[in-house]
C-alpha positions, -999 to +999 in steps of 0.1 A: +213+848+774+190+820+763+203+788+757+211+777+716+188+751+705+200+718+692+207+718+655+176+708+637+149+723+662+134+757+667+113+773+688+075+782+678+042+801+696+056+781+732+066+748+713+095+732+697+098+715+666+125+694+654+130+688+615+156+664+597+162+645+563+180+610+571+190+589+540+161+607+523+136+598+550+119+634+568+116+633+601+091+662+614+085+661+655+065+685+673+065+691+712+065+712+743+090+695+766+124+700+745+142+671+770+113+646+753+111+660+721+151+651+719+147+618+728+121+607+704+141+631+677+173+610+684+153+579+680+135+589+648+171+594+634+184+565+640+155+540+630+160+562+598+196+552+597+191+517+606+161+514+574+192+524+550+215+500+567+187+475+564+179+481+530+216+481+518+219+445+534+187+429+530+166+440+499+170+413+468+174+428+430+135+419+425+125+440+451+143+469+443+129+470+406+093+467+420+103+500+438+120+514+414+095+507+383+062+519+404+076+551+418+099+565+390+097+544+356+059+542+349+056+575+349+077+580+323+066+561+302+031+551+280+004+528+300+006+501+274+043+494+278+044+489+316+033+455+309+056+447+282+083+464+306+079+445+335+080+411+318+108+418+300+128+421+335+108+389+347+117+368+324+158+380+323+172+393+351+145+388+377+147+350+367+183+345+365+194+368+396+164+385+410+167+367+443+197+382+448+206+409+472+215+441+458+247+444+474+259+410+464+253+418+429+287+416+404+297+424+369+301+385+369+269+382+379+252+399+351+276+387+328+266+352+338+231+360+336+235+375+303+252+342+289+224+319+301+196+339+283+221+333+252+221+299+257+180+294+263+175+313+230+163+350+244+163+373+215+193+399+212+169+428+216+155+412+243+187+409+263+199+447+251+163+464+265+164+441+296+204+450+305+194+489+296+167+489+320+186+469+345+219+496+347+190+523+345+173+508+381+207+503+396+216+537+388+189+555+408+201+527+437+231+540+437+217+577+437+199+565+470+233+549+485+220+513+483+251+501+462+286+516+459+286+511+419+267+498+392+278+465+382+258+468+346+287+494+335+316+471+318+287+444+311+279+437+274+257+417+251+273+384+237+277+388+206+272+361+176+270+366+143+233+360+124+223+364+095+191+391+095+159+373+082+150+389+050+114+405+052+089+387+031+073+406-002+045+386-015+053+382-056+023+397-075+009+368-084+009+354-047-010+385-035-037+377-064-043+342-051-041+350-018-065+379-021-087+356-044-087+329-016-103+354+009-130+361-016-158+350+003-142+357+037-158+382+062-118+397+065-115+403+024-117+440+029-095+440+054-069+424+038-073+445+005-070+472+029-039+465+036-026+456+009-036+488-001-026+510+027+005+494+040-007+500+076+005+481+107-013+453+122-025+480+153-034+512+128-052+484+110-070+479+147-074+513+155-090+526+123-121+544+128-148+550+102-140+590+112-106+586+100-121+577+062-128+609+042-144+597+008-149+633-001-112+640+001-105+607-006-078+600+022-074+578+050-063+594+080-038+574+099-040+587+139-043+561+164-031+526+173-050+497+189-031+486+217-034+445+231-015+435+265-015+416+296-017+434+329-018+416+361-034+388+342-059+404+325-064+412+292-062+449+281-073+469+248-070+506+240-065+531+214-033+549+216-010+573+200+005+557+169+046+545+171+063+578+161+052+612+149+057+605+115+033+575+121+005+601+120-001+607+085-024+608+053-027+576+030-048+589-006-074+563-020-054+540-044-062+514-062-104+497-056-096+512-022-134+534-022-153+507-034-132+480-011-142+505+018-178+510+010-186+474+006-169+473+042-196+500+058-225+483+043-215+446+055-208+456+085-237+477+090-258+447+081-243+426+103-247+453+133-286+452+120-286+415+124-271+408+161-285+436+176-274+438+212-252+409+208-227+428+190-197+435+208-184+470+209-176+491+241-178+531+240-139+534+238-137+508+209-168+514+191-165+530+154-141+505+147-139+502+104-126+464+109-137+436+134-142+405+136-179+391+133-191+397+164-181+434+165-148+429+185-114+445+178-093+433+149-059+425+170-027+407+161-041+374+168-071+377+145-052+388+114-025+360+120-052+334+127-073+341+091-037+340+072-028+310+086-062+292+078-063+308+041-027+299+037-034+264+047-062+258+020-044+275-008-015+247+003-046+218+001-060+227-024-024+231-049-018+198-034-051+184-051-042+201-082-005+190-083-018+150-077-044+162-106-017+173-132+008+146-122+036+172-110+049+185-078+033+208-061+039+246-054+056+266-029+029+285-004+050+304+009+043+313+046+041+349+060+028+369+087+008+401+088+037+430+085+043+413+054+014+423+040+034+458+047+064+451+030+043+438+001+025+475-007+062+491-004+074+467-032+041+473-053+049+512-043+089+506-056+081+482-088+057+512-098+087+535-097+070+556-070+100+583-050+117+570-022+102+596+000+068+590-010+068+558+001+084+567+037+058+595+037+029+564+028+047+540+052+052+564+084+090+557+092+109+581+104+135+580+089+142+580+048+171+552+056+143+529+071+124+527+040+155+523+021+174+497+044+144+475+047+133+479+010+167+478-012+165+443-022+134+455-040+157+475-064+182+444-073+156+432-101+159+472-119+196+485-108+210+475-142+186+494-164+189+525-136+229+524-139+221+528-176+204+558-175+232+575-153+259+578-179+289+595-176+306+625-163+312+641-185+295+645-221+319+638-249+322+653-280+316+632-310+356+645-320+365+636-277+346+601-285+369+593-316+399+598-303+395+580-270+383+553-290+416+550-310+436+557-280+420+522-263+425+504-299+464+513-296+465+500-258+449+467-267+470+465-299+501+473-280+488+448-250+491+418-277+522+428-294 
């Protein structure tokens, strides 16, 4: 009777081969002397269990993300938020306990770490998306028997109260002035653009002259430009907008056809003019706004013309104010999703339907559009309570007696 082969090996065509998984690691051997294809089969086993036991004592938190993120996160999730991703963890938890090893790692620890990012002013959201990604990581180490349990579980967030900054809506008459003070900029149709679109600063980007229909009369809303960091250099592409709903149809409102053609032909000019010097790669070319040089209109750009027109609307009320011997004016400050929340309010103080303005916007949700734009409805709740009226519709005969019945409680309140 032939001899039984050790577990793990069988025999094949004259040769052995010997097959394991240790602490997820396969071994595969191959020989034809079963006494030396043993040894080195043993051996292979036990430098796999000694890479575990290694790994459990030695590896630090930093290394284990670097690990984890390549082999298993990125894939799951859009190229333009690796960046983002990674520099959230290296600027929380890989700064403030990254050095540790793995195993060392405590509730305390996180907890600690968690406090000090209070105290140095990291946002909220910050912490939350860096401590959800952090017990996501430790949970595939403790899947691959690097750590007994996840010390994230029974962390939490320090709470303190803050009051939520209140969006900015420019007043009519500070959209005017602002929109007459970038008369004779090169980013005036831009701006009434979005004023009249209520696009986000990357749709705004990633607008392309095919996404304009002045037959139909629509703008077609389906890409965003992306702007990040990787590995130290800078990166720009066109992606898929924020959420499904994000992809939508905006109709032609307001000067928005002549705003738009007066766009094409500048531009088009301009093109004319630098010739080769104007700068626009395959993947970004088309682009409806840029700056003047044929580059992509990113966050940066928009920010940096507000700032320079709000700062000579500020001189120049200042000159006026010394002028008419009185104090000068608020300019108020705002950034570029303002100019959002501005064409909601116009959409709102024009009575327009709650759902048409999600729909115009792109959120997701109706609650969105209604949470971020109630304050809008303060200056007309009165007159809508009004039109409400009651329950139930009286009688002219109900109406006259429930009118003497209140006259005899207030007379019988004063007796």
């Amino acid at each position: 009777m032939a001899k039984a082969l050790p577990r793990g090996v069988r025999e094949k065509n004259g040769s052995y081969e010997a097959r394991a998984v240790v602490n997820g690691i396969r071994i595969n051997l191959y020989g034809t002397d079963l006494n030396e294809l043993m040894e080195e089969f043993e051996k292979a086993k036990e430098n796999a269990r000694d890479t575990l036991d290694y790994r459990k004592t030695r590896i630090t938190l930093n290394e284990w993300f670097e690990e984890w993120f390549s082999e298993v996160k990125q894939h799951r999730v859009k190229e333009t938020s690796i960046a983002p991703m990674k520099n959230n963890f290296k600027r929380t938890f890989g700064f403030y306990i990254g050095s540790m090893k793995l195993k060392d790692i405590k509730p305390l620890d996180v907890q600690r770490a968690l406090n000090a990012m209070e105290q140095n002013q990291v946002s909220h959201s910050a912490m939350r998306e860096a401590l959800g990604r952090l017990r996501e990581c430790l949970d595939f180490a403790l899947g691959n028997q690097l750590i007994k349990v996840n010390p994230c579980l029974i962390v939490e967030v320090p709470w303190t109260f803050k009051q939520s900054k209140e969006e900015i809506a420019l007043t009519q008459e500070e959209q005017d002035n602002f929109l007459s003070e970038m008369e004779d900029s090169w980013y005036k149709e831009m701006f009434y653009f979005m004023c009249l679109t209520g696009v986000r600063v990357g749709e705004l980007g990633g607008m392309k002259w095919s996404d304009i229909d002045f037959k139909k009369k629509v703008v077609h809303v389906r890409r965003s430009l992306s702007c990040s960091y990787y590995n130290g250099e800078k990166r720009m592409m066109l992606v898929t907008p924020k959420t499904v709903n994000s992809i939508r149809e905006i109709p032609f409102l307001g000067e928005m056809e002549e705003i738009l053609k007066a766009q094409k032909k500048k531009q088009n000019k301009l093109k004319e003019e630098l010739g080769s010097r104007w700068r626009s790669t395959d993947d970004l070319k088309d682009l409806v706004f840029t700056t003047g040089m044929g580059s992509p209109c990113v966050r940066y750009v928009v920010e940096k013309e507000i700032k320079k027109a709000l700062k000579r609307m500020s001189e120049k009320e200042g000159v006026l104010a010394v002028q008419e011997n009185r104090e000068p004016r608020e300019i108020r400050d705002f950034h570029p999703h303002s100019l959002r929340h501005t064409f909601a309010t116009r959409c709102f103080e024009k009575k327009m339907e709650p759902k048409v303005v999600q729909r115009l916007m792109g959120h997701s949700s109706i609650s969105i559009t209604l949470n971020i734009y109630t304050h809008v409805l303060d200056n007309i709740m009165e007159e809508e309570i009004k039109k409400f009226g009651v329950a139930k519709t009286q009688t002219p005969e109900e109406y006259y007696n429930e009118e003497i019945r209140r006259a005899r409680i207030s007379a019988m309140s004063h007796c």
